[in-house]
MARKOLBA-518582 format. One record per residue: residue number from 1; residue in three letters; x, y, z of N, C-alpha, C in turn; chain. Coordinates in pm, 1 decimal, m for minus. Layout:
    nr   rest        nc1        nc2        nc3       cac1       cac2       cac3        cc1        cc2        cc3   kette
   NUM    ALA          X          Y          Z          X          Y          Z          X          Y          Z       A
...
//
This chain:
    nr   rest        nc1        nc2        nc3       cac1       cac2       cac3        cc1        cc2        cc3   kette
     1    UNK       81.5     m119.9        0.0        0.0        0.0        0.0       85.9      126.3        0.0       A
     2    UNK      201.1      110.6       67.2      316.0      248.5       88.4      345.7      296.0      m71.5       A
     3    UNK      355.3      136.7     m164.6      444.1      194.8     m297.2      278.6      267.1     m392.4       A
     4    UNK      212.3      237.4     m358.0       99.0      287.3     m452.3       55.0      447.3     m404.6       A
     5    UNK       85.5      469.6     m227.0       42.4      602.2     m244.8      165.5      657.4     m276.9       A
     6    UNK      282.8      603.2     m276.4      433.7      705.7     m305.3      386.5      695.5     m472.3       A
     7    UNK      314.9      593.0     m553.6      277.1      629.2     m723.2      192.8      714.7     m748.0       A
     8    UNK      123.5      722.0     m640.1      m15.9      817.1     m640.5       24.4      942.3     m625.9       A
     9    UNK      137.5      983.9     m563.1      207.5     1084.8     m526.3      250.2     1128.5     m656.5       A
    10    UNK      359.3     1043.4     m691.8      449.0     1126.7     m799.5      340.5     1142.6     m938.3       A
    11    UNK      226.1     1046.6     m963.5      168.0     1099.5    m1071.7       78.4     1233.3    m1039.3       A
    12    UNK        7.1     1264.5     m877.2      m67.4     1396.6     m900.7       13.4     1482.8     m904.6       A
    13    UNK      159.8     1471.7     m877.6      275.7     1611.9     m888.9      285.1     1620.2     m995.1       A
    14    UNK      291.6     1516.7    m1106.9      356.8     1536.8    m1234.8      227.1     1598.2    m1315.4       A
    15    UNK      117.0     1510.0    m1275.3       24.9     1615.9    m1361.9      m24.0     1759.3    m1346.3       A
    16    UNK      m17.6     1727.7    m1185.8      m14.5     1931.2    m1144.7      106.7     2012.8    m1207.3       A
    17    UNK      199.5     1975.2    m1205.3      252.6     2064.7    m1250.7      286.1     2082.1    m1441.5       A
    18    UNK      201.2     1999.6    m1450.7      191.3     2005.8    m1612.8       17.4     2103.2    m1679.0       A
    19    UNK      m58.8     2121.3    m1585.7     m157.1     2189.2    m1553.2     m174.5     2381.8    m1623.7       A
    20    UNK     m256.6     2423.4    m1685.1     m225.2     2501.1    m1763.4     m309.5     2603.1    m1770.8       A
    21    UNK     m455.2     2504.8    m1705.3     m579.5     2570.7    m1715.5     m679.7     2549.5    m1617.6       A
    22    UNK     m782.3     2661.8    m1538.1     m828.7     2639.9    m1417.7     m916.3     2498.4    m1441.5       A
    23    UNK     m948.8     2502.7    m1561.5    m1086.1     2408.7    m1573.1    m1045.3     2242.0    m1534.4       A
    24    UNK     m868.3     2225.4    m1585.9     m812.3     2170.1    m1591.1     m771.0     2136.1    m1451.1       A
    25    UNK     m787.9     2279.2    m1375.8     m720.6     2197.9    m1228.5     m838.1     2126.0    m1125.2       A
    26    UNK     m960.7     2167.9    m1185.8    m1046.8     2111.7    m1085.7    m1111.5     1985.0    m1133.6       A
    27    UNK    m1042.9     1911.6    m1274.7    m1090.3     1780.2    m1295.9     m938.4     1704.3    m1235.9       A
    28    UNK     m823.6     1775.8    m1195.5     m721.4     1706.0    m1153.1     m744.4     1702.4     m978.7       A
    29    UNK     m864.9     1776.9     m937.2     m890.8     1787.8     m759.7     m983.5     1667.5     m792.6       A
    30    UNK    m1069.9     1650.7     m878.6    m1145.3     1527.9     m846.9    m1113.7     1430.9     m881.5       A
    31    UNK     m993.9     1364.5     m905.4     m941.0     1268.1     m945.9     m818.9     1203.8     m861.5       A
    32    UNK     m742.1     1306.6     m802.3     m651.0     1287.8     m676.2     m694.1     1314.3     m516.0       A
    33    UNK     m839.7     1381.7     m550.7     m849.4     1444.4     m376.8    m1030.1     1405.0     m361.0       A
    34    UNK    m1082.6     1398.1     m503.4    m1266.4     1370.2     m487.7    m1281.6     1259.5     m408.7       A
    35    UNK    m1406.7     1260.0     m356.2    m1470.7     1099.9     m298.8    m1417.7      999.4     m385.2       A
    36    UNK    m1410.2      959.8     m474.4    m1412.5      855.1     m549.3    m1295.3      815.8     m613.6       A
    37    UNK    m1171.0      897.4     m533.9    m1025.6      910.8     m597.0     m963.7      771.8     m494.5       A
    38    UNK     m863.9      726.9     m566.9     m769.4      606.7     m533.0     m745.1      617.5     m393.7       A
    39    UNK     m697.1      777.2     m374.3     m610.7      799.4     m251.8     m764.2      817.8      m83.6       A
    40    UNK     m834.0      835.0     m138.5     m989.0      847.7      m39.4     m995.2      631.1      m15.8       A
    41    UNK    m1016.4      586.5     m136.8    m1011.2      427.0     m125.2     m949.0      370.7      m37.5       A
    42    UNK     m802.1      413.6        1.7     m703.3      335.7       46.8     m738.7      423.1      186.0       A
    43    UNK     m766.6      549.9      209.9     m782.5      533.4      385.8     m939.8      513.6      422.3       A
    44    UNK    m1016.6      478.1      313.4    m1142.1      423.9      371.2    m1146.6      281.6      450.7       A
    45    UNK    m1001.9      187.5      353.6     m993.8       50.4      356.6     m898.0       18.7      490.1       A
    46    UNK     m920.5      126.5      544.6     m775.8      142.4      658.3     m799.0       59.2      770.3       A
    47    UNK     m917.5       30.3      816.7    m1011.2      m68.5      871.2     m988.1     m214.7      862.2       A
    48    UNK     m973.9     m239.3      765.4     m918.6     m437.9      711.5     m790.6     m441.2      698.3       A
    49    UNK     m699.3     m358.4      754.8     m509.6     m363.2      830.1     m535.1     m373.1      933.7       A
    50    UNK     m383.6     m459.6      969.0     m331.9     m427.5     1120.1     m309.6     m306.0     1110.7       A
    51    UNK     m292.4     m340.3     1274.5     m286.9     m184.1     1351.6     m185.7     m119.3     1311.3       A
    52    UNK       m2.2     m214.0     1295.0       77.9     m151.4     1277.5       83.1      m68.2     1132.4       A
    53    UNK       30.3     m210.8     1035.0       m8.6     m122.5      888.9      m60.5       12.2      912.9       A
    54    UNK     m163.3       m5.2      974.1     m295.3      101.2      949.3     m224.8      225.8      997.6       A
    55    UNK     m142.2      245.3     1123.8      m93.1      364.5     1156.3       49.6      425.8     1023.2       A
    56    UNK      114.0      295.0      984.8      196.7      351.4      890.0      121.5      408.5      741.2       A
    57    UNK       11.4      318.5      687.7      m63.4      377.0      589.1     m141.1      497.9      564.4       A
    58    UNK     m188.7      509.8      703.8     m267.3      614.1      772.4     m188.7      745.1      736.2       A
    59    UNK     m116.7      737.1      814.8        2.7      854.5      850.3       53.3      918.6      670.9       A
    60    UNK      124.1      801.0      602.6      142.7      832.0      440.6       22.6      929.8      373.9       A
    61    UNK      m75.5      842.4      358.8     m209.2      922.5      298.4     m257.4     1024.8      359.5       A
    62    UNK     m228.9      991.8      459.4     m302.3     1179.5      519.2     m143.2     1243.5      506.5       A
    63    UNK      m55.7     1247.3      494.9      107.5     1341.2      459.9       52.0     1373.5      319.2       A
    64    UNK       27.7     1255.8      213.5       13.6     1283.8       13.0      m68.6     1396.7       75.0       A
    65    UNK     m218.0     1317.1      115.0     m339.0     1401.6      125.0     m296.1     1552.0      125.7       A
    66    UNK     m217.8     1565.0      240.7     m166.1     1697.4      295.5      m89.3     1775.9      131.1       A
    67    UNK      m16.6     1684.5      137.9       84.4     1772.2      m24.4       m8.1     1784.5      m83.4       A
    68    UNK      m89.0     1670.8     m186.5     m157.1     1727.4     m300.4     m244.1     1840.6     m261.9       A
    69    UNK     m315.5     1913.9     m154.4     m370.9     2012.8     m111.6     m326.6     2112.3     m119.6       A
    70    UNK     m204.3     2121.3      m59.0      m81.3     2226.1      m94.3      m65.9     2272.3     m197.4       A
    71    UNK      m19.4     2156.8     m271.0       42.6     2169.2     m410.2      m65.1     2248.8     m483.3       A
    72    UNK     m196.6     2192.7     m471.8     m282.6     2246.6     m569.3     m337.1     2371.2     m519.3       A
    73    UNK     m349.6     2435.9     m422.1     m389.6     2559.8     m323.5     m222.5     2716.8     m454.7       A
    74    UNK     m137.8     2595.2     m433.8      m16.8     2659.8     m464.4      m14.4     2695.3     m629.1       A
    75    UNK      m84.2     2601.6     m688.7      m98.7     2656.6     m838.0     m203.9     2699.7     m876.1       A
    76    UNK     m333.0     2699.8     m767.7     m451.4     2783.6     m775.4     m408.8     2921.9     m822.4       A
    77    UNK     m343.1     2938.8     m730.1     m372.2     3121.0     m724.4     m263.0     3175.2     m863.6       A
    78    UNK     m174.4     3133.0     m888.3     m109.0     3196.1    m1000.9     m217.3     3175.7    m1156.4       A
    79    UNK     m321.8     3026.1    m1141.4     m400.6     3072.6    m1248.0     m484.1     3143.7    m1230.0       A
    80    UNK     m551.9     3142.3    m1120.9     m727.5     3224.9    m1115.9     m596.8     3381.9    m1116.0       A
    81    UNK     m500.2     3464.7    m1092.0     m449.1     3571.1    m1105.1     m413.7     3604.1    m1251.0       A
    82    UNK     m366.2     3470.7    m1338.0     m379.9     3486.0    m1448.7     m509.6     3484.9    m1561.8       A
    83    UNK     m630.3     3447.4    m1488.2     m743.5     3455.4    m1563.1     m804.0     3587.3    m1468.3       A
    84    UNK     m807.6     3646.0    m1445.1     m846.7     3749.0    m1398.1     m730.4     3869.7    m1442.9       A
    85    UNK     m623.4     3849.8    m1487.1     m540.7     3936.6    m1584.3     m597.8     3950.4    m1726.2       A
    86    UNK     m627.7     3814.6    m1749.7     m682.4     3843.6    m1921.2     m815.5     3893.7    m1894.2       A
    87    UNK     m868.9     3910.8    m1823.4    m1021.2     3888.2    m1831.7     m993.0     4071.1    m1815.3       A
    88    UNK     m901.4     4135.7    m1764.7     m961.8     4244.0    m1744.2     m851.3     4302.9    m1863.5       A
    89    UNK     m769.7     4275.7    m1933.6     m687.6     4306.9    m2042.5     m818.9     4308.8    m2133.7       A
    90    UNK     m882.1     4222.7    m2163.8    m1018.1     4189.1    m2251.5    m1117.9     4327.3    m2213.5       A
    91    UNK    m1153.2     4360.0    m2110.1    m1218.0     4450.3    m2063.8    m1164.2     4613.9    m2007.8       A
    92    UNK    m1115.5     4656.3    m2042.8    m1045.8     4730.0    m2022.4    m1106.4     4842.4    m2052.5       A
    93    UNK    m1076.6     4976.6    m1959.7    m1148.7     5096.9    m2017.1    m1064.4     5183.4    m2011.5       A
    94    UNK    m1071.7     5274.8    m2160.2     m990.2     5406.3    m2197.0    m1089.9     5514.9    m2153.2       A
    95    UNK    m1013.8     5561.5    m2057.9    m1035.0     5673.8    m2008.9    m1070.4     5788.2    m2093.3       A
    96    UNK    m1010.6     5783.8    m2182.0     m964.1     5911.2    m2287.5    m1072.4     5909.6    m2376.0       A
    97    UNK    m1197.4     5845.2    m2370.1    m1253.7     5814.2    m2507.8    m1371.1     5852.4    m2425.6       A
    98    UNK    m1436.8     5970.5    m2528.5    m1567.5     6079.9    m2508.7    m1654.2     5936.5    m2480.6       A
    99    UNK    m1745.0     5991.8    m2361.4    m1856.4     5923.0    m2253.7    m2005.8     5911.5    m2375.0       A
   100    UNK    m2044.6     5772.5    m2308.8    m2164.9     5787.5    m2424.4    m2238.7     5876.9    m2399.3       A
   101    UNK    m2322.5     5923.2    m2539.6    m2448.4     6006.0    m2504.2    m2556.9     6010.4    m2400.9       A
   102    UNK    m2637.7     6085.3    m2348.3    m2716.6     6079.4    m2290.7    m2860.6     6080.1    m2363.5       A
   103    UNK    m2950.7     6012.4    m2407.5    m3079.2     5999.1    m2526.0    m3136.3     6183.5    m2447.4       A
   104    UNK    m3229.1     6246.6    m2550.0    m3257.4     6356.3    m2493.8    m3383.3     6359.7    m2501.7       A
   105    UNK    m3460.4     6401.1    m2374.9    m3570.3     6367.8    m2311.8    m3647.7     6444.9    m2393.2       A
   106    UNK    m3799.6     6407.7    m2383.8    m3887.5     6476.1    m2464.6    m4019.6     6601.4    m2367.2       A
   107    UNK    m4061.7     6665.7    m2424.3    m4144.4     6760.8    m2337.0    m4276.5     6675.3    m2318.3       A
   108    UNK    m4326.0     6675.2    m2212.7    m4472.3     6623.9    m2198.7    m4507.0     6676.9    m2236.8       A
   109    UNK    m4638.9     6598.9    m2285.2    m4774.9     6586.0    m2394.4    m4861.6     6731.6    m2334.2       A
   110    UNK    m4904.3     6719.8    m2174.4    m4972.1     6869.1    m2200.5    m4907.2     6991.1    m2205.2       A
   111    UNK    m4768.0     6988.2    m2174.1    m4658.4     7070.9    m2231.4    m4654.8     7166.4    m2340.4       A
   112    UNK    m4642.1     7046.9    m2423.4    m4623.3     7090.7    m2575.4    m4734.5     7114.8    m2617.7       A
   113    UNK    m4914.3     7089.2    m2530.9    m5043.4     7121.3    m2600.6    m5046.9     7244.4    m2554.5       A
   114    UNK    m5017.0     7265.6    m2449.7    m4970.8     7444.3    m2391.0    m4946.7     7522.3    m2474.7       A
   115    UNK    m4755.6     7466.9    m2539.0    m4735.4     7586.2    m2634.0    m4801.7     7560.3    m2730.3       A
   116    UNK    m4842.1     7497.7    m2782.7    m4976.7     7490.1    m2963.7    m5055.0     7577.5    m2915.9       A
   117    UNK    m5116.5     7571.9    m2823.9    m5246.9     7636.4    m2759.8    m5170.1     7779.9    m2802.8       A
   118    UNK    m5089.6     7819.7    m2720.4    m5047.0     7982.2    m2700.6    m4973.0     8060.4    m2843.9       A
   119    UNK    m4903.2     7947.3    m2885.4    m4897.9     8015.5    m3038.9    m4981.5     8042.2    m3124.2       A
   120    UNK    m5093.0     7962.6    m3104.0    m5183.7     7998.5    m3201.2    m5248.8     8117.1    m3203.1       A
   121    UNK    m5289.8     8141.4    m3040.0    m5308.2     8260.1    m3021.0    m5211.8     8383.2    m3026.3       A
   122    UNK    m5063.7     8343.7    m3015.3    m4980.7     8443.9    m3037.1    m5025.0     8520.8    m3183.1       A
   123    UNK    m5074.3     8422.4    m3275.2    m5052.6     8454.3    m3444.1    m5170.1     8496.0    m3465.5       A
   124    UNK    m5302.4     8492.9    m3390.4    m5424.9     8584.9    m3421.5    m5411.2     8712.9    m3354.6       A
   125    UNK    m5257.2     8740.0    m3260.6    m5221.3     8875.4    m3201.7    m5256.9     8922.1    m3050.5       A
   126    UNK    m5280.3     8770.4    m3004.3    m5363.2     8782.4    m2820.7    m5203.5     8786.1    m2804.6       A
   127    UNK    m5165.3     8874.6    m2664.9    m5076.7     8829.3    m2583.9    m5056.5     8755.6    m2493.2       A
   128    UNK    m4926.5     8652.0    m2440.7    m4963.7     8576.9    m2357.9    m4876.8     8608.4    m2182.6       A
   129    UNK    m5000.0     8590.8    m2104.5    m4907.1     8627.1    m1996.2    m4890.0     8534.8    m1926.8       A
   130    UNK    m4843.8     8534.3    m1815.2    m4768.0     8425.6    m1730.2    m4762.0     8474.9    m1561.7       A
   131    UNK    m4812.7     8331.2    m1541.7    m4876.3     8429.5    m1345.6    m4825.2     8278.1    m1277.4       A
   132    UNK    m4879.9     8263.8    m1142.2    m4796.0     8140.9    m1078.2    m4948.3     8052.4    m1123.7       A
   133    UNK    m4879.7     7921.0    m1062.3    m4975.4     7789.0    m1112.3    m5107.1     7863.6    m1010.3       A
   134    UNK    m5086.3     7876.8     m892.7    m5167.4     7808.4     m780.2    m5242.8     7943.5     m773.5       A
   135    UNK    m5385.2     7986.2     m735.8    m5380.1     8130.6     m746.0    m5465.4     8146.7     m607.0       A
   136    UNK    m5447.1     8286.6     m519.7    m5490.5     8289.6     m407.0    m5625.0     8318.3     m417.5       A
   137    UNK    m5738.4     8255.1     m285.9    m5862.9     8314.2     m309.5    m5865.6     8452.0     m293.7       A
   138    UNK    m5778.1     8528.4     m246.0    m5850.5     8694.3     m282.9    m5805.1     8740.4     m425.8       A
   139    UNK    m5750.0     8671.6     m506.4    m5742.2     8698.1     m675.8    m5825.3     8674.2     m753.8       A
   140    UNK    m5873.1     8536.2     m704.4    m5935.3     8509.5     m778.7    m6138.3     8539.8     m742.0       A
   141    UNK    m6112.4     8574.5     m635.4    m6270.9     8619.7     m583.2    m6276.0     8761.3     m501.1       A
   142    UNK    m6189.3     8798.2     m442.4    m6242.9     8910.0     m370.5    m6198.0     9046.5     m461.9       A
   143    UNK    m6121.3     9050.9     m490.0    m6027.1     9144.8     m626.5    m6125.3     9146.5     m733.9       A
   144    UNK    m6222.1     9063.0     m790.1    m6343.3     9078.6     m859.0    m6453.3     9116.8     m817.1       A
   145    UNK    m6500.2     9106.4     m701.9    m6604.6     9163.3     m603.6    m6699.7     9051.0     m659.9       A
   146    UNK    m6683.5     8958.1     m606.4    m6762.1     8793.9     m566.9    m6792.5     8792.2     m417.9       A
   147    UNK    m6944.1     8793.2     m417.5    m6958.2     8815.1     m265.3    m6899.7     8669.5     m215.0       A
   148    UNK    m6926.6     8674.5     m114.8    m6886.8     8500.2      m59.8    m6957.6     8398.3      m50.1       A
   149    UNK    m7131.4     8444.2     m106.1    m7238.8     8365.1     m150.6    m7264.0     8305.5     m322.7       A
   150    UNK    m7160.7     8323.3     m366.3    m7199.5     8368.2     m514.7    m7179.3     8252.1     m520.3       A
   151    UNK    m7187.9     8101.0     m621.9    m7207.2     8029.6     m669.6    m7084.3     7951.7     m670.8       A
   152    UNK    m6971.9     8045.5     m763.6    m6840.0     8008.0     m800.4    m6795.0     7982.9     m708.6       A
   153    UNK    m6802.2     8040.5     m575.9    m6676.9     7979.1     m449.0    m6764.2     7895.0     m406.6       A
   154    UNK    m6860.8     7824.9     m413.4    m6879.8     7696.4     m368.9    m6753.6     7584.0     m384.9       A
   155    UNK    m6708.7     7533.2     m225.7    m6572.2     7470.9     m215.2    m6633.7     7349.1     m303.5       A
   156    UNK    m6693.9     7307.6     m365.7    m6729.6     7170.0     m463.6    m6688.5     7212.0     m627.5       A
   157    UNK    m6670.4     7309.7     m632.8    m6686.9     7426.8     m811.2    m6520.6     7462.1     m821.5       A
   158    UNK    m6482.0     7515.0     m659.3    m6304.2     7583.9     m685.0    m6258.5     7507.1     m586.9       A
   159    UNK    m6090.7     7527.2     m648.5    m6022.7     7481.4     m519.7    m5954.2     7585.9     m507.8       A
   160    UNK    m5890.0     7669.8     m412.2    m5780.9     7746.5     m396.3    m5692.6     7740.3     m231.0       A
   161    UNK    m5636.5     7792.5     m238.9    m5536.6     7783.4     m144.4    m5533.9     7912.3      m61.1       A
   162    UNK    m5575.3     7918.1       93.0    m5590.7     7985.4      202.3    m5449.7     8035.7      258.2       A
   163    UNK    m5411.7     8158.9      214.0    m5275.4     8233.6      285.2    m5284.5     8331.9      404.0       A
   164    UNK    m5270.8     8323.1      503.2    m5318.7     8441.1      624.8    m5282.8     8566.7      561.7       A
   165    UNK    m5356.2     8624.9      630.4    m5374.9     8820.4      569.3    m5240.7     8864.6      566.3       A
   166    UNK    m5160.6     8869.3      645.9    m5026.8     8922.4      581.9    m4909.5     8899.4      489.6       A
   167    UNK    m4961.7     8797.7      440.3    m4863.3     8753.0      329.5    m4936.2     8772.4      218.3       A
   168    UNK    m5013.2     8837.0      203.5    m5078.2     8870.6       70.8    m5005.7     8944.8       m8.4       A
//
């Protein structure tokens, strides 16, 4: 059992280090280190040795165990650093190169029926004026002399907006 894990040894070194590609290293983890690998077999079977075997076999396979872990931890990182080099060589951004456009927004619909509306009247010669959206009830009712019974300020007919007397 000693000479098969010292074979088991020198073939996962030789193929790790012949290893080139990540995809490549994780069908070489399931083949030297998976459930179902040679070197898992021989300390499952550790059970049907003597004792003295079992502690010398024991001891071997969990030492490989130990290296091939190493070993492969150890050529991990120089590929996943090298696929994450190309990957961003591939992706790469020039600074220097004018930012995309921004699409340019359009005017809302009652917007633009606004200005139709007001040009038209500009061109039969009405002028157009311009006051705030919201308008106070003494503009729109007491400044006309609307008693406070009259029809129109029924709160169901207007809405307006209540400002205390000194901010008028």
């Amino acid at each position: 059992m000693l000479n098969e894990i010292e074979k088991i040894k020198i073939n996962a070194l030789r193929e790790l280090s012949q290893i080139e590609v990540a995809k490549d290293l994780i069908g070489w983890r399931t083949t030297y280190l998976g459930r179902s690998s040679r070197l898992t077999h021989i300390l499952r079977s550790l059970s049907s040795l003597l004792i003295e075997e079992r502690k010398a076999v024991g001891a071997a396979a969990n030492q490989v165990r130990n290296l091939l872990e190493a070993s492969m931890m150890a050529k991990e990182r120089p590929l996943h650093d090298s696929l994450i080099k190309s990957a961003t060589q591939k992706e790469s951004i020039d600074i220097s190169l004018p930012g995309r456009p921004y699409g340019v927004g359009y005017q809302h619909i009652m917007s633009q029926t606004i200005e139709e509306i007001c040009d038209i009247f500009i061109s039969l010669g009405f002028q157009v004026k311009e006051g705030p959206d919201v308008e106070w009830d003494y503009y729109n009712f007491e400044a006309l002399n609307m008693p406070a019974e009259h029809p129109a300020r029924d709160n169901m007919s207007s809405y307006w907006v209540d400002v205390p007397q000194g901010e008028k």
